[in-house]
C-alpha positions as CSV (number, residue, x, y, z in Angstrom):
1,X,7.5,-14.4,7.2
2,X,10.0,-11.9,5.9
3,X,11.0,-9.1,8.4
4,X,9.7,-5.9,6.9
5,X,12.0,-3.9,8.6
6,X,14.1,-3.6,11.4
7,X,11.9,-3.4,14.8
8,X,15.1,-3.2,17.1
9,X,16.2,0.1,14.8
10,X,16.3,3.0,17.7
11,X,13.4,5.6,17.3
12,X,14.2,8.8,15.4
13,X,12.5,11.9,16.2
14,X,10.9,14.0,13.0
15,X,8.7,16.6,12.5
16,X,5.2,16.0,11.2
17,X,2.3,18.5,9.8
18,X,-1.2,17.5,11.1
19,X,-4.6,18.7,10.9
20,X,-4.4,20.8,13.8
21,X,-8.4,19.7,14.8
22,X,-7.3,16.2,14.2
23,X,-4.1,16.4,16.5
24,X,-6.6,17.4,19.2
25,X,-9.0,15.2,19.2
26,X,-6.9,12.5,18.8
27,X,-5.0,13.8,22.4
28,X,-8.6,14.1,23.7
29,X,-8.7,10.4,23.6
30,X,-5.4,9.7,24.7
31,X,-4.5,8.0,21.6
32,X,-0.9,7.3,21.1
33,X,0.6,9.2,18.0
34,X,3.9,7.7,17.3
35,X,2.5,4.1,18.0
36,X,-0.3,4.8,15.3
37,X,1.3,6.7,13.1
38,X,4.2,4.1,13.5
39,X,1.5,0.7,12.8
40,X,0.0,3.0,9.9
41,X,3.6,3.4,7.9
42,X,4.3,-0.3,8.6
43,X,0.9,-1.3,6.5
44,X,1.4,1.3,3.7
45,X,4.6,-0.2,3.4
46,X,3.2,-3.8,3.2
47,X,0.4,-2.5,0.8
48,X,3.3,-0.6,-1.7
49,X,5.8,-3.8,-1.7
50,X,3.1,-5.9,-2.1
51,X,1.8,-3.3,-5.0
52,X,5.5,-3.4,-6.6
53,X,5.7,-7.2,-6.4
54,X,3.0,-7.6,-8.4
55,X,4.0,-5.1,-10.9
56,X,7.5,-6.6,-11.3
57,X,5.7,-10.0,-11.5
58,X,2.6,-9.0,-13.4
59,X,3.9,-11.3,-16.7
60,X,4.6,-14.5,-14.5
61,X,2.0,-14.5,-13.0
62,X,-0.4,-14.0,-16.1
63,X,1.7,-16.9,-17.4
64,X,1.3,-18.8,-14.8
65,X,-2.7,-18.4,-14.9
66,X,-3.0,-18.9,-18.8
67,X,-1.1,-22.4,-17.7
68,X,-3.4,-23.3,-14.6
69,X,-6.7,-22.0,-17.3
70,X,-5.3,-24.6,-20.2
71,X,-3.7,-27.7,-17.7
72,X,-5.6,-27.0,-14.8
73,X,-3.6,-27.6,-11.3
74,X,-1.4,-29.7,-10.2
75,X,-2.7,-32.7,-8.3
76,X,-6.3,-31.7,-9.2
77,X,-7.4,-35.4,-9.6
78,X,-6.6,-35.9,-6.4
79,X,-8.8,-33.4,-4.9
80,X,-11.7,-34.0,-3.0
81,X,-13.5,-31.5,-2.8
């Protein structure tokens, strides 16, 4: 699997706006802001590479399905299932 960022990359502090209700109720339960708001960013930025990927690929892999539609798949007779 490719790294999607550096993990090891010290911690920077920032400054965020929240829903002020939110923010408390989310403290009520002792729920860990950085650490969610940290696994959060990490799958938005899964969602818009993988989102950009498929842009920038969009007319391979169209090509590649009109192929797999007109020749079928490779190996195909030898599936069993």
């Amino acid at each position: 699997m490719t790294m999607r960022y550096d993990k090891s990359a010290k911690k920077k502090a920032t400054t965020l706006s929240i829903n002020s209700d939110l923010l408390a109720k989310v403290k009520e339960l002792d729920i860990n802001i950085s650490a969610t708001l940290q696994d959060a960013l990490e799958d938005k930025l899964v969602e818009e590479k993988t989102k950009r990927w498929q842009k920038e690929n969009k007319e391979s892999i169209e090509k590649y399905n009109q192929y797999v539609e007109e020749h079928g798949v490779f190996g195909e007779e030898f599936r069993l299932w």
